[in-house]
C-alpha positions in Angstrom: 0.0 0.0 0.0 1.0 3.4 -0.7 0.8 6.7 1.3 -1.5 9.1 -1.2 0.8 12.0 -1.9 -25.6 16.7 -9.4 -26.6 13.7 -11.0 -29.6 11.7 -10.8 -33.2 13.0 -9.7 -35.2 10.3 -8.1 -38.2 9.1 -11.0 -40.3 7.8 -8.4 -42.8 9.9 -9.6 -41.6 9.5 -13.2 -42.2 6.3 -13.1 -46.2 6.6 -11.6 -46.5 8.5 -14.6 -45.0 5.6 -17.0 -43.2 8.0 -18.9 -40.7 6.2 -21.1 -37.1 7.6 -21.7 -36.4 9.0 -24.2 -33.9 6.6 -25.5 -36.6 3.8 -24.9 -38.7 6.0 -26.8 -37.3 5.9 -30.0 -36.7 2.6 -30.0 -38.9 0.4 -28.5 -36.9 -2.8 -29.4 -34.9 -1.7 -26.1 -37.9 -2.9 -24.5 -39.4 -0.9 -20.8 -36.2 0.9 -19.6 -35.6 2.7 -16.3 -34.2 6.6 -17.3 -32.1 6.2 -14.4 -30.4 3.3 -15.1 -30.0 4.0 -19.1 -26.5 5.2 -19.9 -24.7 5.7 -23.2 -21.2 6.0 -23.2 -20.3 9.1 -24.3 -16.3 8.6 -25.5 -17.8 5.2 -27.7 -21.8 6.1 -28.6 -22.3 2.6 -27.1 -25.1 1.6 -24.5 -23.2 1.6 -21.7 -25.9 0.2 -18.7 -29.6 -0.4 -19.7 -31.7 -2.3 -17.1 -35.9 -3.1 -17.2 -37.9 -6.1 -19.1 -35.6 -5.9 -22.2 -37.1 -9.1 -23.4 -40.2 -10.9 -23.3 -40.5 -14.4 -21.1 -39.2 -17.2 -22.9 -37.7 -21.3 -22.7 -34.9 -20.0 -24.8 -31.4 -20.8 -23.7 -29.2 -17.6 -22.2 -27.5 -17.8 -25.4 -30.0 -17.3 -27.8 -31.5 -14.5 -25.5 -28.8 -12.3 -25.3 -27.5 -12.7 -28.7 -30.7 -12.1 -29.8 -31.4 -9.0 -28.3 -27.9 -7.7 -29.6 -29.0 -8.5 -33.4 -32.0 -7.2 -32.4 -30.1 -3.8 -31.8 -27.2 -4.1 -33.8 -27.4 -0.6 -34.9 -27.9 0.6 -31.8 -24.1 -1.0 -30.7 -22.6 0.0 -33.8 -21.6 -3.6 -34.4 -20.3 -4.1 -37.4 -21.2 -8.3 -37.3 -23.5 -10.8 -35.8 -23.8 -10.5 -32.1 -22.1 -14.0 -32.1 -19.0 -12.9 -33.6 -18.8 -9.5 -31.7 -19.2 -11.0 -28.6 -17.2 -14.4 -27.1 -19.9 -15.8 -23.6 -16.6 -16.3 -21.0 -19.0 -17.9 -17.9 -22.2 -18.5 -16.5 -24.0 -18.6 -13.1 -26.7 -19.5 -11.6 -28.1 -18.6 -8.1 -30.5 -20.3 -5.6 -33.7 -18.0 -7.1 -32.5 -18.9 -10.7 -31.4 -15.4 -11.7 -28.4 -16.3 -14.4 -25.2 -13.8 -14.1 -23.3 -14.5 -17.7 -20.4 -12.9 -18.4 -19.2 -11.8 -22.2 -15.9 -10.3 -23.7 -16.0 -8.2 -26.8 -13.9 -9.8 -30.1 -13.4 -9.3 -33.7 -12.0 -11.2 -35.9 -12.1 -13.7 -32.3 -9.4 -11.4 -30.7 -10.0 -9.8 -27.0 -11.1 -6.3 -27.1 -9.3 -5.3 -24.2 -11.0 -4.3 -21.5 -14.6 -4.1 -23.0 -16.3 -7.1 -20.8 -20.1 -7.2 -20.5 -22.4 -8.5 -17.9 -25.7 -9.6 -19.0 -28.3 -10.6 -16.2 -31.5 -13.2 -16.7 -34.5 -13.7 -14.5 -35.9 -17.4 -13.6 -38.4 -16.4 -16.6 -36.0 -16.2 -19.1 -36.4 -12.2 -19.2 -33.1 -10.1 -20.0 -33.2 -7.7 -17.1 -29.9 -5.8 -17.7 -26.8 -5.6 -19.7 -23.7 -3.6 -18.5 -20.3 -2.6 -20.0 -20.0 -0.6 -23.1 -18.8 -2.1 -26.8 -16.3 -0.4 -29.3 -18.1 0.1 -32.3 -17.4 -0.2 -35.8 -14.1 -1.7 -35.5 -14.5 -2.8 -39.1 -13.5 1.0 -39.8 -10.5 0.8 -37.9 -7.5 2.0 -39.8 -5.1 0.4 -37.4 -6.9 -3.1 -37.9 -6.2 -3.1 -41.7 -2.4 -3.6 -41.2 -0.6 -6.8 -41.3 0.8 -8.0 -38.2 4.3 -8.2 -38.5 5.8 -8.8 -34.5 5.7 -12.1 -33.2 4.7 -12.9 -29.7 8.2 -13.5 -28.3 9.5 -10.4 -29.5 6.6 -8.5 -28.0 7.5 -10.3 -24.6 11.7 -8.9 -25.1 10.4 -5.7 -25.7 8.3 -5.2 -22.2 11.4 -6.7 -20.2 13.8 -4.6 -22.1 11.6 -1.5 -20.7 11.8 -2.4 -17.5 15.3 -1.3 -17.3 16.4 -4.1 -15.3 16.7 -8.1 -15.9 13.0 -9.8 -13.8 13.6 -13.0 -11.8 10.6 -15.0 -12.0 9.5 -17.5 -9.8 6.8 -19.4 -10.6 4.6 -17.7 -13.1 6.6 -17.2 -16.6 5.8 -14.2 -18.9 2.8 -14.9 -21.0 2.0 -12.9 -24.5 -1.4 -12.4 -26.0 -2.9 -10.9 -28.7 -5.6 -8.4 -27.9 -7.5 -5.0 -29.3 -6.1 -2.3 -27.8 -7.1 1.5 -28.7 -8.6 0.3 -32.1 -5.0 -1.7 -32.7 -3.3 -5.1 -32.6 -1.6 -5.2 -29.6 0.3 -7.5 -27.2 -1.0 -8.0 -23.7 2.6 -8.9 -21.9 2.1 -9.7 -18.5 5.4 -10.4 -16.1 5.4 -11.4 -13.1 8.3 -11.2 -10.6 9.8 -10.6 -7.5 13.2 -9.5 -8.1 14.8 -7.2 -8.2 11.3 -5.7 -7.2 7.7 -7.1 -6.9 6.0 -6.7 -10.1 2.8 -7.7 -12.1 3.0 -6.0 -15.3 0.5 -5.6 -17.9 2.8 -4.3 -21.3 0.4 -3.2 -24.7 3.2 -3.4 -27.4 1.5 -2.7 -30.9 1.8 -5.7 -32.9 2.5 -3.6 -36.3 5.5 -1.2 -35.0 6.6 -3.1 -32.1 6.4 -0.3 -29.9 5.0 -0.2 -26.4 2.2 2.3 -26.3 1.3 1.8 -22.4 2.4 -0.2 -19.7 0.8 -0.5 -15.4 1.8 -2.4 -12.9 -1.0 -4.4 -10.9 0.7 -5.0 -7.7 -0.5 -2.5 -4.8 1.8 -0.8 -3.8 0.3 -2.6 -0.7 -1.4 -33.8 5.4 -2.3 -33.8 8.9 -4.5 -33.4 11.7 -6.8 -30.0 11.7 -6.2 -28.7 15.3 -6.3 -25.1 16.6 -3.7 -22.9 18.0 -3.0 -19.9 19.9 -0.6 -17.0 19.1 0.4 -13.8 19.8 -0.1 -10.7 16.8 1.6 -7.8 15.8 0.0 -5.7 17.8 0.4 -8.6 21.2 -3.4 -9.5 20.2 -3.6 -13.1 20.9 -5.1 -15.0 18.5 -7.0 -18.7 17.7 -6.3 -19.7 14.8 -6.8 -23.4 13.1 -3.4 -25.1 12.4 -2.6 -28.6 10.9 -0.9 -30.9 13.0 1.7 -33.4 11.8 4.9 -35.4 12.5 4.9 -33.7 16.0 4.7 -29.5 14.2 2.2 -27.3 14.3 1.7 -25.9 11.0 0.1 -22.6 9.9 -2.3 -24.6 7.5 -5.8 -23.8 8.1 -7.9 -26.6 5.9 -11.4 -25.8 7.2 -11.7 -23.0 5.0 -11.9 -23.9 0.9 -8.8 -25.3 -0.2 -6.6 -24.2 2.5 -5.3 -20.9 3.8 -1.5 -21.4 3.7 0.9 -18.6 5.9 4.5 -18.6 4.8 7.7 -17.0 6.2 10.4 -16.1 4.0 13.1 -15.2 6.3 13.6 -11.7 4.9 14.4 -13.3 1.6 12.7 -12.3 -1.8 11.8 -16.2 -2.5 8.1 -16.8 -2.5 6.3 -18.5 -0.7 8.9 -19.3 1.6 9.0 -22.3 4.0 5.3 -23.7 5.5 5.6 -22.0 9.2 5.3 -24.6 12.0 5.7 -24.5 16.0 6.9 -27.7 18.1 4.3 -26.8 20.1 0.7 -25.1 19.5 1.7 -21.9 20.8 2.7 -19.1 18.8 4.6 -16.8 20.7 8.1 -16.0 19.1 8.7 -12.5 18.5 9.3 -13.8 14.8 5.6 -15.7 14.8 3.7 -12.4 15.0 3.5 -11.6 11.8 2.5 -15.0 10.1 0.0 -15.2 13.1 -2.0 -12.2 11.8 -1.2 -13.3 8.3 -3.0 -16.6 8.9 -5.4 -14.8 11.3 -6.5 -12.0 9.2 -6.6 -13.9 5.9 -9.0 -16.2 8.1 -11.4 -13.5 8.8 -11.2 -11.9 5.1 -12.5 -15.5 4.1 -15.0 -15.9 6.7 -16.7 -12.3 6.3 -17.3 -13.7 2.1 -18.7 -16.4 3.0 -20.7 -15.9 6.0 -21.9 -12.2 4.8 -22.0 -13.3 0.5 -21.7 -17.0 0.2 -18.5 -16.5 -1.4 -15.8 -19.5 -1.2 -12.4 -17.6 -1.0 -11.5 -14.6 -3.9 -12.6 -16.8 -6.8 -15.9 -18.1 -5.5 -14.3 -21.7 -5.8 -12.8 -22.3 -3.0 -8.9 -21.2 -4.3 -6.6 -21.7 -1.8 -5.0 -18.6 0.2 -1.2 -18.1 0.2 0.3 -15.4 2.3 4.0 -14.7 3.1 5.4 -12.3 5.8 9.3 -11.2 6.4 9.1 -10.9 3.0 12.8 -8.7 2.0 14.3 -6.6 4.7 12.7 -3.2 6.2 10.3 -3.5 3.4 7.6 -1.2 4.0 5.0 -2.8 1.6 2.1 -5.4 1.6 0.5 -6.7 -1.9 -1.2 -9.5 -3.9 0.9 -10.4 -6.8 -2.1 -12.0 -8.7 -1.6 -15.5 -6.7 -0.6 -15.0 -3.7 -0.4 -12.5 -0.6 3.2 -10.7 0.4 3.7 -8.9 3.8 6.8 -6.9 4.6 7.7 -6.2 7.9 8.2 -2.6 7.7 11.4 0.0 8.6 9.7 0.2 12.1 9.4 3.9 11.5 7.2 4.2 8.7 5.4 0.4 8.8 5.5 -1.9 11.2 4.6 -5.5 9.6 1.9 -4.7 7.7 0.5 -8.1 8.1 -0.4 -6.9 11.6 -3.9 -4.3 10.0 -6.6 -6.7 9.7 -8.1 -3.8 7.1 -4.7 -3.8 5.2 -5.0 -7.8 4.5 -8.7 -7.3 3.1 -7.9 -4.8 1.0 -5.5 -7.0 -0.5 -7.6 -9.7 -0.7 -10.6 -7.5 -2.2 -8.0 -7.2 -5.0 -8.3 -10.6 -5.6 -12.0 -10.5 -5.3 -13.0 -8.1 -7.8 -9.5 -9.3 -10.5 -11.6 -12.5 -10.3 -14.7 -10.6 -11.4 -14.4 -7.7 -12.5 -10.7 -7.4 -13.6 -10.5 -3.5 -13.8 -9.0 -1.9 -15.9 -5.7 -0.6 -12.6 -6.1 3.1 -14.8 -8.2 6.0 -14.0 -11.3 5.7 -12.9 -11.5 2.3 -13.0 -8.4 2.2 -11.4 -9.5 4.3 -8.4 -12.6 2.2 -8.6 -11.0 -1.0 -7.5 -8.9 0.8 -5.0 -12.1 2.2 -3.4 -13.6 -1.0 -3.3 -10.7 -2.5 -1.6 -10.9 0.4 1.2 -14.9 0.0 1.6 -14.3 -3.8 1.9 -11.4 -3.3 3.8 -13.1 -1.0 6.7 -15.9 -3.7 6.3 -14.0 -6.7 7.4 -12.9 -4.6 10.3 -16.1 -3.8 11.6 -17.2 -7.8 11.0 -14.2 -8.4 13.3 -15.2 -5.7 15.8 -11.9 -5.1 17.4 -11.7 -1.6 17.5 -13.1 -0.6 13.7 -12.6 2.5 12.4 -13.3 4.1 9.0 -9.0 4.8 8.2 -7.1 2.5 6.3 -4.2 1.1 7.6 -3.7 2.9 10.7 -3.0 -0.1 13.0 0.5 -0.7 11.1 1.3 3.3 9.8 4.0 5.3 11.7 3.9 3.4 14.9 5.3 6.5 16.7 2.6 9.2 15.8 -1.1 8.4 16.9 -4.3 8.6 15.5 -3.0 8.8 11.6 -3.3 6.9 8.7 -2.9 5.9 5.2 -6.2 6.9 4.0 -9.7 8.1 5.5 -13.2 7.1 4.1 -14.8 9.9 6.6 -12.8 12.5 5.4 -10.6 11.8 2.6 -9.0 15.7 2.5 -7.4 14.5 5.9 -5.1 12.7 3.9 -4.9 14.6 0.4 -7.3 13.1 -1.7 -10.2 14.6 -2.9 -14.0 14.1 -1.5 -15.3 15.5 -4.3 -15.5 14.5 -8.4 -14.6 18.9 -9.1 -11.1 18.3 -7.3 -10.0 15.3 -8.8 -7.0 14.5 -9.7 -6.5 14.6 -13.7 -2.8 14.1 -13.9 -0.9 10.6 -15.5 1.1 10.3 -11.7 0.1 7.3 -10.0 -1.9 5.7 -13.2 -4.3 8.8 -13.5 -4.7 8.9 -9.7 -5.6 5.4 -8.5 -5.0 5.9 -5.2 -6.2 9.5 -5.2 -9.4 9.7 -6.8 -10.5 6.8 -4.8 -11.4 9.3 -2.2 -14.3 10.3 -4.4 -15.8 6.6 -3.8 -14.8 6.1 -0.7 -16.5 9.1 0.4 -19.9 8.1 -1.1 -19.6 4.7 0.5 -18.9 6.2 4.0 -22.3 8.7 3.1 -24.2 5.4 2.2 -23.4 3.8 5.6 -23.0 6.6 8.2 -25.2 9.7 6.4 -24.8 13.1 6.3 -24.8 16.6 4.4 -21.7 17.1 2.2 -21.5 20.0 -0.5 -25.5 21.1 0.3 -26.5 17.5 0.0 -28.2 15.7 2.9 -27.6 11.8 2.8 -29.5 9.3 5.2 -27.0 6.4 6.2 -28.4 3.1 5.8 -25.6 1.4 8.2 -22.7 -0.8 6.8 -24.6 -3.9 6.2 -26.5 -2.5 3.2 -23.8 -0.7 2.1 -21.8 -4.1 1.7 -24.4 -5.5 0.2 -25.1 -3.4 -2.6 -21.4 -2.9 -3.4 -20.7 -6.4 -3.5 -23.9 -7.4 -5.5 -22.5 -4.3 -8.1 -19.1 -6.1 -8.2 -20.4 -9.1 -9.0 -23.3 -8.7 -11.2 -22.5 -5.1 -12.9 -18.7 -3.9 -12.6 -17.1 -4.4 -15.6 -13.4 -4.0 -17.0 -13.5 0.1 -17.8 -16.3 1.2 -15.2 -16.8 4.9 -14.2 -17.6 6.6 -11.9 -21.0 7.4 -13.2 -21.4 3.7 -14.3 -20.5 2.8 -10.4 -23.4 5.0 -9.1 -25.5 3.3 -11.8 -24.5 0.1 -11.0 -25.1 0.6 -7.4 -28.3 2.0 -7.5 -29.3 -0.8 -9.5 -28.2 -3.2 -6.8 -29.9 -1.3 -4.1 -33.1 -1.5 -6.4 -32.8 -5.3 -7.0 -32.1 -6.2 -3.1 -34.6 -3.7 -1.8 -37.3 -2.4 -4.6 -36.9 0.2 -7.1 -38.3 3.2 -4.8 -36.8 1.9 -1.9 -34.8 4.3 0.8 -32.0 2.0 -0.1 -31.9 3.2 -3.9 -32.7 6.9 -2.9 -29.5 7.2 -0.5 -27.1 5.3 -3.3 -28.0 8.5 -5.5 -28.0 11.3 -2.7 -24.5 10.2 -2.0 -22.5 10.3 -5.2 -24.7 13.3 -6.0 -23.2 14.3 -2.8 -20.0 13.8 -3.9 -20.5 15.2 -7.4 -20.9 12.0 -9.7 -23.6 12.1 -12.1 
């Protein structure tokens, strides 16, 4: 983790009225659409979120539903095709009332449009009730896409490391190549992963025509035996229970009653990841060196328990993946991050950090990374960017108060400059406390930090702490509806709405939308969604 250096009217009565919008209006092969949950990108001309009975009841498979809408509409997507060759169907899901979540990726020519995913959702009667994430249109017209691909995929991955400006070790995930459609182009998504001489997860766009590498982001944060239990002491001298595995007379830091394991590490101040299985001769915990794998082990426990008890979600990828995390990772390092597989704690310089595995709200924001890469996979740029880092605060401050050891609404401030009290990384409460801005007319518009990541999170985070708590920010009054809502609706959003290039206005869309679907359209719920990012100037 890193230090950080209006809108909708309600149509309650809109809606008594049955007027139509005006988008449904001209084209009633949109079917009965919601006005404040219609958006049209305005950069692409694309729908963007459209939500109501877009299609009638029907036995038809999901397929044949959702494509057909799409040729249905085809000019209103711009698509230059069929619907099935625009658009590849990646998953599908089903829950216990039969609602089916299926997520698409945009192609042509059956290349990845990067970063243009679609959610489509459809009810236990076969109706299309919404489809999120915006389309590039008219990609036949694409200059770019005319050319001749001339760079091979090898080349593409000798170019990104050659940029780096150092030689990567990596460990146990080898650089992979692949071709996408990037800015109306064919591009090379690189991706390297490594740990020496710095942590790294790299995504590298290097134009398949020139060979040239036209942007570049790094995803890291920068932040058999018997099952038995154990006791240990924390970072903080918080004793812990936490489940252990028990085998050829060691007590290992193996926890097997949760998915596929959650697996805690310790890499002796090494680089070399995971490091070795940490174990105890006895089930006590107590070594000065055991803290920080304790709370590791401990707080990756709770992460995992507030998903599933709270969302009915098995671990980051719904499936149960198992949980690595490593602590004395590197010396004085005064970082924590997930590296797209596993979880890496450093123990701090003891002036700035002290082992950042020790701030139960630091290890689920990490692990809210995971979450929302597994279902979301947002775009780490801009608003999207600042999106995910938002959600991994909200989440973050949630699992916190689901603990209820001391919660607060700051990020990180069990672990942040042990000598000065009462500071902290960020605040959701008041994000100006810490430099970032509470409000979408003072965000940050710069390229630093990848367009402001960790910055212009504080517009989110704000809204989310409005939704919760209430109050009156910039002349608008919001009426908290208490943290468990507000997790809720986030987390439905994430699941069934986020997509790859979400803004800020599609967030308070998509949020809205969730509030209507777990509460009723004219719910308070829905009502204090809006008031809050009106609040804090999204539209």
């Amino acid at each position: 983790m890193k230090k950080n250096i209006s809108a909708y009217i309600l149509i309650t009565a809109i809606l008594l009225l049955n007027t139509i919008s005006a988008f449904a209006a001209n084209d009633q092969d949109f079917g009965t659409i919601n006005d404040q949950f219609n958006i049209i990108n305005e950069k692409l001309g694309t729908p963007d979120f459209i939500t109501g009975d877009l299609t009638s009841v029907s036995d038809k498979s999901d397929e044949q539903i959702i494509y057909g809408y799409l040729n249905k509409n085809i000019n209103k997507f711009k698509l230059n095709s069929n619907a099935e060759k625009a658009f590849k169907i990646n998953s599908k899901f089903s829950d216990s009332h039969g609602t089916r979540l299926i997520r698409l990726q945009q192609v042509y020519n059956g290349i990845p449009v990067f970063g243009y995913t679609q959610k489509a959702i459809i009810d236990k009667n076969g109706i299309l009730k919404s489809l999120s994430g915006a389309s590039v249109s008219n990609l036949d017209n694409a200059v770019n896409l005319k050319k001749s691909i001339v760079v091979k995929s090898d080349y593409a991955i000798k170019t990104a490391e050659a940029d780096l400006g150092f030689v990567p070790k990596y460990e146990d995930v080898q650089p992979t190549s692949e071709l996408v459609i990037y800015n109306d182009s064919y591009t090379y998504l690189v991706k390297l992963n490594f740990l020496s001489p710095e942590p790294g997860n790299w995504y590298y766009f290097v134009d398949a025509v020139t060979g040239s590498v036209v942007n570049k982001y790094n995803k890291i944060e920068t932040v058999t035996g018997t099952n038995t239990t154990a006791t240990g002491i924390g970072v903080l001298g918080n004793t812990r229970t936490i489940n252990a595995t028990y085998s050829s007379s060691r007590y290992y830091l193996q926890d097997n009653t949760r998915g596929k394991g959650i697996f805690t590490y310790n890499t002796k101040n090494s680089k070399s990841l995971p490091g070795t299985l940490w174990y105890s001769t006895d089930n006590i915990f107590n070594d000065s060196t055991d803290r920080a794998m304790v709370d590791a082990h401990y707080n990756a426990a709770k992460t995992y328990d507030y998903y599933l008890n709270k969302y009915e979600r098995n671990s980051y990828d719904n499936s149960g993946a198992v949980i690595k995390s490593t602590a004395h990772y590197d010396s004085n390092y005064n970082n924590a991050f997930w590296n797209g597989s596993q979880m890496v704690y450093g123990d701090g310089d003891g002036s700035t950090f002290i082992p950042l595995s020790g701030g139960l709200d630091v290890v689920a924001h990490e692990l809210t990374h995971a979450v929302t890469d597994s279902e979301d996979d947002l775009v780490y740029q801009n608003q999207s960017g600042a999106i995910s880092e938002a959600l991994s605060d909200i989440f973050g401050t949630l699992v916190e108060y689901y603990d209820n050891n001391n919660p607060d609404w700051l990020m990180g401030e069990d672990i942040y400059t042990p000598s000065t009290q009462g500071d902290a990384l960020r605040s959701l409460a008041n994000p100006t406390l810490y430099g970032d801005p509470d409000h979408y007319s003072n965000r940050y518009t710069g390229t630093s930090d990848y367009g402001g990541v960790h910055t212009n999170s504080g517009i989110i985070n704000k809204a989310a702490y409005l939704i919760a708590n209430g109050g009156t920010h910039y002349g608008v009054t919001v009426n908290g509806i208490g943290n468990e809502k507000l997790g809720n609706i986030f987390y439905r959003a994430i699941v069934y709405y986020i997509t790859s290039n979400e803004t800020f206005s599609n967030l308070k869309a998509h949020a809205a939308q969730a509030a209507a679907d777990l509460y009723g359209t004219s719910s308070t719920e829905v009502q204090t969604v809006n008031a809050a990012f009106n609040a804090v100037g999204v539209n």
